[in-house]
C-alpha angles and dihedrals in degrees: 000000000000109000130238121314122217106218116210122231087244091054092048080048094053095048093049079051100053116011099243144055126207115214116197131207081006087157124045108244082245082053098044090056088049079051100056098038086062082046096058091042090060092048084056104049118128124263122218129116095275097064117104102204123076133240125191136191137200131190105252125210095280092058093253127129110234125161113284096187143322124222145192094032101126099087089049088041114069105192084047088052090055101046099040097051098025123106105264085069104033092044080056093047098043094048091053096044095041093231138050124293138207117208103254088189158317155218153181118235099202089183086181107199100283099029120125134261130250116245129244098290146150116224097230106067086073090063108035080099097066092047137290103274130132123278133191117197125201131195120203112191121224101181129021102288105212130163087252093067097039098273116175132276135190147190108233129233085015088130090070091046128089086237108192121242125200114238092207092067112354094247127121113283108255098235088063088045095054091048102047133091113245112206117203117234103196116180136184122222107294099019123125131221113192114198149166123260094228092056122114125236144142141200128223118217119264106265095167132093093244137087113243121191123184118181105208119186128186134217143203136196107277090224097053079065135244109303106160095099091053082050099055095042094050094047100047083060093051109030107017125184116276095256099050088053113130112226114251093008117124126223103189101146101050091048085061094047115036106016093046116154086351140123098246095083086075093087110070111269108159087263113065109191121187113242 
């Protein structure tokens, strides 16, 4: 796709600043159907107890159960493949680092109109288990990301801050969230958004009439080794796709912590937190 961006020192500077970087017009409008057309082909992968990547659903406003998200699909997706670990993304990302990166991992957002909104949270707090490395997010967006269908928002400069996490459900304690400034990050279809893992931010739900999709992948340093596999092992274990779910068994801790503050504890879990 998009070939390779040149990133200013100003625009290192700003990231360092404020945790994230906004990149505009970052796919082509030929590129961001091609985009969405990937998009739509994840969302209609098969589900059966062989499949290695990993759909979940929540229970939308209407009480129906619709796709939250789906994970762990690059390596099965070659276009994907190609994107997510391709140059345009990774020159962004090593520039920004100072140093290569590996994807970690990645999802889909399909936050389908009606679907609910993602608490006050910092990234992070999902990964620490595998071990404390760095980590760079992007989001990609599929489809325009506004205010009005649940698009991300941020406090800048957060990653710098000893932001405060409730035990209780891993989300930002609600006095810090009260007090901070949230920042809207609106994109258009094919526009890009890099940003720190220990940055906060939040999602509203979609309230709008329209679908919005949004693909986030996640990096670490490549010297701190490939971890994505020991991820997705451990949490298939913990927090397995909705599908491949065991009646009356619990999954507690991997509510807490992988489906933190989102929408995806709609759907019973043996820990029903309220978003």
């Amino acid at each position: 796709m998009s070939a390779s961006i040149d990133l200013s020192q100003d625009e290192i500077n700003s990231f360092n600043d404020n945790g994230y970087l906004m990149f505009r017009n970052f796919l082509t409008p030929s590129e961001t159907k091609t985009l969405q057309q990937w998009a739509q082909e994840v969302h209609e992968l098969p589900r059966n107890p062989e499949v290695p990547w990993m759909p979940y659903e929540e229970v939308n406003s209407a009480g129906a159960r619709v796709l939250c998200r789906t994970e762990n699909f690059a390596s099965h997706h070659t276009g994907f493949n190609a994107l997510l670990r391709g140059p345009s993304i990774l020159g962004i990302l090593n520039r920004l680092a100072g140093e290569p990166m590996l994807l970690f991992k990645e999802k889909i957002n399909y936050k389908f109109s009606g679907s609910g909104g993602f608490a006050p949270h910092i990234d992070s707090t999902a990964y620490t288990h595998i071990r404390k490395i760095k980590h760079l997010t992007i989001l990609l967006a599929v489809d325009a990301a506004t205010m009005q269908n649940g698009g991300l928002e941020v406090v800048s400069g957060s990653h710098k801050m000893d932001v405060p996490i409730s035990r209780k459900d891993n989300c930002i304690k609600s006095e810090w969230v009260k007090a901070a400034t949230w920042t809207p990050c609106e994109l258009q279809a094919g526009e890009l958004l890099a940003f720190d893992s220990h940055l906060a931010h939040r999602s509203g739900a979609n309230k709008s009439s329209q679908d919005r999709r949004a693909v986030y992948a996640t990096y670490n340093c490549k010297a701190e080794g490939d971890l994505r596999e020991e991820y997705y092992r451990h949490r298939a274990k913990e927090w397995p796709a909705t599908h491949m779910r065991k009646d009356g068994e619990a999954y507690a801790t991997g509510a807490l912590r992988y489906g933190f503050g989102s929408p995806m504890l709609s759907v019973a879990s043996g820990m029903q937190l309220e978003v």
